[in-house]
C-alpha positions in Angstrom: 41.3 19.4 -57.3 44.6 18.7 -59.2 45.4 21.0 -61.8 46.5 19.2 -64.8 49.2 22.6 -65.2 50.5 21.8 -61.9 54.1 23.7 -62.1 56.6 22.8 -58.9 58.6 25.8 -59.5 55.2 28.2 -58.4 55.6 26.5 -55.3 59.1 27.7 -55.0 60.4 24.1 -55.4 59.6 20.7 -54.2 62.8 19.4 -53.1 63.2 20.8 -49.9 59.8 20.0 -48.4 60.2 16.5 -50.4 63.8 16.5 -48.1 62.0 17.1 -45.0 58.9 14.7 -45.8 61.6 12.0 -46.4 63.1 12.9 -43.0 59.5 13.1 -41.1 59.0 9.2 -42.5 62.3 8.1 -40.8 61.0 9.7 -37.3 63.3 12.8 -37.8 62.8 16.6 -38.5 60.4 18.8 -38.1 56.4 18.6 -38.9 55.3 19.5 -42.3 52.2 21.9 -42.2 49.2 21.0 -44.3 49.8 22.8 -47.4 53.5 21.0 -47.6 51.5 17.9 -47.1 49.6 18.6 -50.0 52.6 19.8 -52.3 54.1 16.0 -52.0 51.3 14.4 -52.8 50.6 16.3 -55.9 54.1 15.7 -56.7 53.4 12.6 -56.3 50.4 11.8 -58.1 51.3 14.2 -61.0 54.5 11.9 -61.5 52.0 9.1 -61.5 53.0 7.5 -58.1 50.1 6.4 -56.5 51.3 4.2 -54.0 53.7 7.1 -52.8 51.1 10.0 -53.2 48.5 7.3 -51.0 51.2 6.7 -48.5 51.3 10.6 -48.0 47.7 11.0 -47.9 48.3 8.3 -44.6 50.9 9.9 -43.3 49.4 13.7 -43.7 46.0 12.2 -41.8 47.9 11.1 -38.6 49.0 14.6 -38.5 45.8 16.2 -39.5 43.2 13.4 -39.1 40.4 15.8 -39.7 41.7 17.8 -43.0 39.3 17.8 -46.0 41.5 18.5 -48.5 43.8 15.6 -47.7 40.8 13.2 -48.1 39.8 14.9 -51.2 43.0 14.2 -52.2 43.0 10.6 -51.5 39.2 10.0 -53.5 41.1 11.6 -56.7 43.6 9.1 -56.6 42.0 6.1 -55.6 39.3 7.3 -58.5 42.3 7.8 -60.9 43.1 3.8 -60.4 39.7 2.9 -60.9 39.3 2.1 -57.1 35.6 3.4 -56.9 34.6 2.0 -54.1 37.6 3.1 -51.7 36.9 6.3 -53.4 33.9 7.1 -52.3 34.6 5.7 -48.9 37.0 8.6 -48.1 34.5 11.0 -49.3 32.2 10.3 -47.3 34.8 10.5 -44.3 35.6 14.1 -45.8 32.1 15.0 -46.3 31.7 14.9 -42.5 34.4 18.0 -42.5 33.4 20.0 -45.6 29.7 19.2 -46.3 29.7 21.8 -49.1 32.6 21.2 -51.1 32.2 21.9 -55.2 34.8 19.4 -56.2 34.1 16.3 -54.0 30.2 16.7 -55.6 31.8 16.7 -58.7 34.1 14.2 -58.2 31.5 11.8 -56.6 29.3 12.6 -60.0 32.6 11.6 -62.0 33.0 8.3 -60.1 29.4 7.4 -60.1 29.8 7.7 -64.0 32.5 5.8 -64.6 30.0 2.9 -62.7 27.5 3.4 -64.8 25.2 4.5 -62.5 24.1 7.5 -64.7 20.9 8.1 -63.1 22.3 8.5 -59.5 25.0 10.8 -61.0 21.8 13.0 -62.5 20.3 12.7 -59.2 23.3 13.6 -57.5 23.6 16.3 -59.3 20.3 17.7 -58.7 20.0 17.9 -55.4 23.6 19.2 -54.9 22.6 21.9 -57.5 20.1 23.4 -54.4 22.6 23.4 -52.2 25.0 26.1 -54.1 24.8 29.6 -55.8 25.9 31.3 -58.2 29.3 30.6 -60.2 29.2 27.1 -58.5 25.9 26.0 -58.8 26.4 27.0 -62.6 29.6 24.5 -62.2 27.2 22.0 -61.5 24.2 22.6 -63.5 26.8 22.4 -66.8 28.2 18.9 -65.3 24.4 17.8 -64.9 23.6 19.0 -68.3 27.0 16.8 -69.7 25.3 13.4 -67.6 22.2 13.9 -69.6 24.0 14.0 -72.5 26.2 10.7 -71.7 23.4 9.0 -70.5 21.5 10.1 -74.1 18.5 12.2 -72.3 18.5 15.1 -74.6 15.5 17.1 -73.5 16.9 17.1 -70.3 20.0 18.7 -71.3 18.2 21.7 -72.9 16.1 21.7 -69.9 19.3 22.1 -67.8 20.8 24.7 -69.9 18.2 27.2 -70.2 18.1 26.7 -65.8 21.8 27.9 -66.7 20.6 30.6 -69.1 18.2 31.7 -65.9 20.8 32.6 -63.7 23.6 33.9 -65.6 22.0 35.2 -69.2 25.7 36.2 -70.9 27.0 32.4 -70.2 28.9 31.5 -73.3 29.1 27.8 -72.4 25.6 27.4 -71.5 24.5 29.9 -74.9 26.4 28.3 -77.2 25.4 24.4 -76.0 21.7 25.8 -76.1 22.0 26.4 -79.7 23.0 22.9 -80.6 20.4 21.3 -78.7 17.7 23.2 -79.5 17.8 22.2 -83.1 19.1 18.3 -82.1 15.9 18.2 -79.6 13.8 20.2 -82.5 12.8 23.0 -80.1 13.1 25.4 -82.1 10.2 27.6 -81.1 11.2 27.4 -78.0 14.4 29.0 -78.4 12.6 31.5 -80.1 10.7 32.4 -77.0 14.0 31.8 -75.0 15.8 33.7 -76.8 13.9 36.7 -77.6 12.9 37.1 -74.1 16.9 37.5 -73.6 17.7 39.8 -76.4 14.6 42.0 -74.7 16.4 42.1 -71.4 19.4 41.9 -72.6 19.7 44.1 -76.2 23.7 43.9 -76.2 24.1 40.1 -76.0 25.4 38.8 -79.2 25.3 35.3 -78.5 21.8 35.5 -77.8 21.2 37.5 -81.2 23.6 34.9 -82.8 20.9 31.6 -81.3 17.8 33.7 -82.0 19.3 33.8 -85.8 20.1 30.5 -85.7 16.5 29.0 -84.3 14.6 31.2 -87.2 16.6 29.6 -89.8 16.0 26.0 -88.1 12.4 26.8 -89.0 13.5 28.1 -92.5 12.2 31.4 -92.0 15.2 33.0 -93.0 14.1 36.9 -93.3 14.1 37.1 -89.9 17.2 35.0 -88.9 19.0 37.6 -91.1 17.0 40.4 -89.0 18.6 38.6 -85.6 21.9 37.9 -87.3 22.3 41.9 -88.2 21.6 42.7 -84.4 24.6 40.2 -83.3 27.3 42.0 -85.8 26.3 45.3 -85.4 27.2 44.1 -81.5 30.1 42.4 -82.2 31.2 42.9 -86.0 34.0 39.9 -86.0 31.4 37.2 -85.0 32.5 34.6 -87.3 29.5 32.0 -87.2 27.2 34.8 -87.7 28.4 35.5 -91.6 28.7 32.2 -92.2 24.7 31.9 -91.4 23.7 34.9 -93.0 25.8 33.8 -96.3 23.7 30.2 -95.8 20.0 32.1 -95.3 21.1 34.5 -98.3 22.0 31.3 -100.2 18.3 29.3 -99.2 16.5 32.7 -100.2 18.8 32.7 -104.0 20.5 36.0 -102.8 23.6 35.3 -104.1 24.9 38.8 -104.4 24.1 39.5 -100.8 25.7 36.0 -100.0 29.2 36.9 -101.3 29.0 40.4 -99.4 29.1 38.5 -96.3 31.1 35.9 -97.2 34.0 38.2 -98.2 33.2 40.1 -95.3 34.2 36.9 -93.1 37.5 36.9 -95.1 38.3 40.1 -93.9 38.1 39.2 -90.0 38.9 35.3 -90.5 41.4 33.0 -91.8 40.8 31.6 -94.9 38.9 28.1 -94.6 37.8 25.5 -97.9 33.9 26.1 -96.9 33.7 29.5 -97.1 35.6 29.3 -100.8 33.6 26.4 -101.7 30.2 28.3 -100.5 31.5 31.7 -102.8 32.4 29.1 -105.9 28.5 27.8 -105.4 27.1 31.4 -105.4 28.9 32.0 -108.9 28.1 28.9 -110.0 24.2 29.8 -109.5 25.1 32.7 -111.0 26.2 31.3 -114.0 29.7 32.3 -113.8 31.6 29.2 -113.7 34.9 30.4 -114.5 34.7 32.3 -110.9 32.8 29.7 -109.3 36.5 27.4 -110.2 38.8 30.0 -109.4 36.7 29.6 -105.9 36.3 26.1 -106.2 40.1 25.9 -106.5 40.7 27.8 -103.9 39.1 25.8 -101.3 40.9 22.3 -103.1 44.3 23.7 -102.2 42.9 24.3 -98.6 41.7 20.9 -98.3 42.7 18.7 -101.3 41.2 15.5 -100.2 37.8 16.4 -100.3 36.4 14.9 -103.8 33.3 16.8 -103.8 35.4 20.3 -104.4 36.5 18.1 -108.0 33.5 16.7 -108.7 31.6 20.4 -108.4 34.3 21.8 -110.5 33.3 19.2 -113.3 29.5 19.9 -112.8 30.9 23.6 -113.8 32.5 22.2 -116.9 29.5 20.0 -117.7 27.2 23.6 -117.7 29.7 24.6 -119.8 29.8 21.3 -122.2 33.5 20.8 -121.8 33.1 17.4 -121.6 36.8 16.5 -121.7 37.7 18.9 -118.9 34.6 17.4 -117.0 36.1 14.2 -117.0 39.6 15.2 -115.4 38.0 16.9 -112.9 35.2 14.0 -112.2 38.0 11.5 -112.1 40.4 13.0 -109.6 37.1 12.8 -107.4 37.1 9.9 -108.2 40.4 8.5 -107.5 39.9 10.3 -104.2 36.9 8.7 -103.2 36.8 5.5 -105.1 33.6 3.7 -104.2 31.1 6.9 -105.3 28.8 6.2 -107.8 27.7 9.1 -108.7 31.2 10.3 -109.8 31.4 6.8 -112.3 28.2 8.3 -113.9 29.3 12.0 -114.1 32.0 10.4 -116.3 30.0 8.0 -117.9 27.6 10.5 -118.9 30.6 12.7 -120.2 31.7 9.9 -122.3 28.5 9.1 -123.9 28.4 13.1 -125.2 31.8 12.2 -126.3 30.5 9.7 -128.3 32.6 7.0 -126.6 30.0 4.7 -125.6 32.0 1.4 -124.9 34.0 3.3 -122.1 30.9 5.0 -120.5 29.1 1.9 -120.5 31.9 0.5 -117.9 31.7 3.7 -115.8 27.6 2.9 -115.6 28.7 -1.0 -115.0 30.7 0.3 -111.9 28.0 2.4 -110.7 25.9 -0.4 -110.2 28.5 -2.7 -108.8 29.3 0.1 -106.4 25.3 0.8 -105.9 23.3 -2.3 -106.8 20.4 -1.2 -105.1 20.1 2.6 -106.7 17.7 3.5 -109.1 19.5 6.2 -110.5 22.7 3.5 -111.2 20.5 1.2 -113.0 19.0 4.0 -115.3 22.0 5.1 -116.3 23.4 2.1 -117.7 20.2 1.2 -119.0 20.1 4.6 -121.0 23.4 3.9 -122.2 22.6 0.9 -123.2 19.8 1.7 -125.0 21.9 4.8 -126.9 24.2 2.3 -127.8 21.9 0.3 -129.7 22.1 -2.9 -127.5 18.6 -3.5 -126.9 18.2 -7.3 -126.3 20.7 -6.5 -123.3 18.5 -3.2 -122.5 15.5 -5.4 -121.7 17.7 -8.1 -119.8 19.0 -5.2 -117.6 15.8 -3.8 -116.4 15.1 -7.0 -115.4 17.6 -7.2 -113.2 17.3 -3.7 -112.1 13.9 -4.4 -110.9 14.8 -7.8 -108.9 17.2 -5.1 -107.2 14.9 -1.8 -107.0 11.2 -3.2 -107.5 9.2 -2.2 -110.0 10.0 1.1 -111.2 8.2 3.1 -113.3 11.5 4.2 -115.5 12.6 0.4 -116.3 9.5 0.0 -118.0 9.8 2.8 -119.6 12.9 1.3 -121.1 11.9 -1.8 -121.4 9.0 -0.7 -124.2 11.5 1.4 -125.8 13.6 -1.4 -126.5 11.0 -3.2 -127.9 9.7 -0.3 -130.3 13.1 -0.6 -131.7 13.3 -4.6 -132.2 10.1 -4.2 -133.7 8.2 -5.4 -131.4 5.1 -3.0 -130.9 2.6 -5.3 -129.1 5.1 -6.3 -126.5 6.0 -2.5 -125.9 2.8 -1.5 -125.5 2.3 -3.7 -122.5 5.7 -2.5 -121.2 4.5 0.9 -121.5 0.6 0.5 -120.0 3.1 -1.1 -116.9 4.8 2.3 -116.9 2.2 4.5 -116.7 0.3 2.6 -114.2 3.6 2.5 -111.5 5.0 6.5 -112.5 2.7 8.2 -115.6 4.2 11.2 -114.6 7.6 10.2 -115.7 6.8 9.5 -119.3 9.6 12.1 -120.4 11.9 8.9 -119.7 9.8 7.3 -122.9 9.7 9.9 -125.2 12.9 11.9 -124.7 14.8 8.8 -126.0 12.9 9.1 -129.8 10.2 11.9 -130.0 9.0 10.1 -133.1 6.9 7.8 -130.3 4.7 10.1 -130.0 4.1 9.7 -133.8 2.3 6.9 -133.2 -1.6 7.5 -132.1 -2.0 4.5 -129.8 0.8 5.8 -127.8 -0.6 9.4 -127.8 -3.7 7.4 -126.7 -2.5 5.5 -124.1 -0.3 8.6 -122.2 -3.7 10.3 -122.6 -5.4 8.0 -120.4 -3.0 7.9 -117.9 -3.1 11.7 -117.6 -3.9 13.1 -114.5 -6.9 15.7 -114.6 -5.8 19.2 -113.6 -7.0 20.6 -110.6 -9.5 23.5 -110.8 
């Protein structure tokens, strides 16, 4: 019932009925009428007195003992100072006056929540719901649907919202809450069938064009949540979200072209934002034009420079490019901006061994695995570098360690034999290999990438031959 906007001077100013209220405490002046009752103890509570605004609740009741809004009043307050219990005490007493009174349902829902007592506040709710029509039994359905949510029963909320949907199909709270829990609750299809049964009644609703688009590409079928999404901006043509999905479905089906029509499309009707430069530097990078894909990239890092994965992406362009010094600048302001990623110590590290500077890259890989002790792809890459280096007793000491940490992986045997092939020891790799192919024989690329001249030798031509899988027919 209070409005948080309250403004005194709307009321024509509070000081003279506050002047008279003053003088009707002291046993002198006239009455105040209900409304100027009501006006001081807003003022009241809005200046955050509450003894004062309760003492004018009081003194308003032995003038109007039988006024709703007074005791409405007083259950905000006492509610306010956590007084729950005296709270719902005067609404009881005013639900004897005003059985059908929107904000003392919602306010006993509100108080019953902040006891915890979710499930009476659902129940509340419900049967309250039956009670009212139209705009206010909407009111409450949308309250209802928020105590699901708090009290974490998420089907329920959908449920709720497509009751919404029932009565009032063009509801933009309801519509665009629906969309978000259909995917959360992964009912998908059923929005589908919700929302095409709206878009059939309804042809001119956008929103419902927009969710029907957005609960085809939840199932990946993107062709046709690009069919829904043309129907919502032919509608309404500066529907923001609805170019930012199309530019995503493009993406998933490798359109790229058709992806940076749209997107540049929602830079005509939209501010500029990082994600949409960011998702135009990724089309050109797919595209293979990585100078545009960092003039894009760059764009969205002066929109939001603290997000390290705009740097490290620029890098990956550089890398495509093999400008490995530019790749590390790039990688290592990522870097200093998010300082415990692994990946980005192994961007560099990897950078560094095409550089030729082994020692160096070797510490990135070390930090890695400090950073990640229990990732595979951390272990490998220092125990690649490792083995590039030419520090093989260490190599097999490493992927001992890495397996203690990641069990036994198909790739640290791998790496284990070919450390031994090049100490020499052929008997000892060949067991390290067998290992290998038994845990991951369809890795084997690890192996023989690292010298092609293995596959020199027959017994190891032998042995992969064995472990090959037969084709299927």
């Amino acid at each position: 019932m209070f409005d948080d906007d309250f403004n005194e001077d709307e009321w024509g100013g509070i000081e003279d009925t506050l002047r008279r209220y003053e003088q009707l405490k002291r046993g002198e002046g006239a009455m105040l009428n209900e409304e100027e009752f009501e006006r001081v103890i807003e003022h009241y509570f809005q200046n955050s007195n509450e003894e004062q605004a309760l003492l004018a609740c009081d003194i308003a009741r032995t003038w109007y003992p039988f006024s709703a809004s007074v005791l409405l009043l007083r259950a905000e307050i006492l509610a306010q100072a956590q007084k729950y219990g005296q709270a719902l005490t005067a609404l009881d007493e005013m639900e004897q006056y005003d059985i059908k009174n929107i904000d003392a349902v919602l306010l006993r829902a509100d108080i019953l929540m902040s006891q915890f007592r979710h499930a009476q506040a659902a129940q509340w709710l419900e049967q309250q719901a039956d009670e009212f029509t139209g705009k206010e039994k909407i009111e409450l359905l949308l309250e209802l649907s928020d105590v699901y949510d708090e009290n974490e029963d998420f089907d329920e909320v959908f449920n709720t919202l497509k009751k919404i949907v029932a009565i009032d199909r063009r509801n933009e709270e309801a519509l665009q809450k629906i969309c978000f829990w259909s995917e959360f609750t992964g009912r998908l299809e059923e929005s589908v069938a919700l929302h095409t049964q709206l878009t059939d009644e309804d042809p001119f609703n956008a929103l419902a064009w927009f969710n029907l688009g957005a609960a085809w590409q939840g199932l990946k079928l993107y062709e046709k949540s690009l069919d829904a999404y043309q129907y919502c901006i032919a509608i309404d043509d500066k529907f923001e979200f609805a170019y930012r999905n199309m530019a995503d479905a493009y993406m998933r089906l490798k359109q790229y072209d058709k992806a940076l029509d749209v997107l540049e499309k929602h830079l005509e009707i939209s501010r500029p934002e990082d994600v949409i430069f960011e998702a135009m530097g990724y089309c050109w990078e797919k595209r293979k034009d990585y100078t545009r894909a960092r003039q894009y990239y760059r764009q969205a890092s002066q929109l939001n420079p603290q997000d390290d994965g705009i740097f490290f992406k620029i890098g990956e362009t550089y890398t495509r490019e093999k400008q490995w010094e530019k790749a590390i600048k790039s990688f290592s302001v990522a870097l200093h901006l998010n300082k415990d990623n692994a990946s980005y110590c192994m961007a560099i590290g990897n950078c560094l061994m095409e550089l030729d500077v082994k020692s160096e890259a070797l510490v990135c890989y070390l930090n890695a695995v400090r950073l990640k002790p229990d990732n595979k792809s951390t272990w490998i890459s220092l125990i690649r570098g490792l083995y590039l280096a030419g520090y093989y007793d260490e190599v097999i000491v490493q992927t001992h360690v890495a397996r203690e940490h990641c069990g036994d992986k198909g790739e640290f045997f791998y790496y284990h034999a070919a450390a031994l092939m090049e100490m020499g020891k052929v008997k000892e790799a060949m067991l390290q290999l067998e290992k290998g192919l038994s845990a991951a024989p369809g890795k084997i690329k690890q192996f023989t990438e690292l010298n092609p001249d293995y596959l020199k030798r027959t017994t190891i031509t032998e042995m992969i031959a064995r472990h090959k899988k037969p084709r299927k027919k």
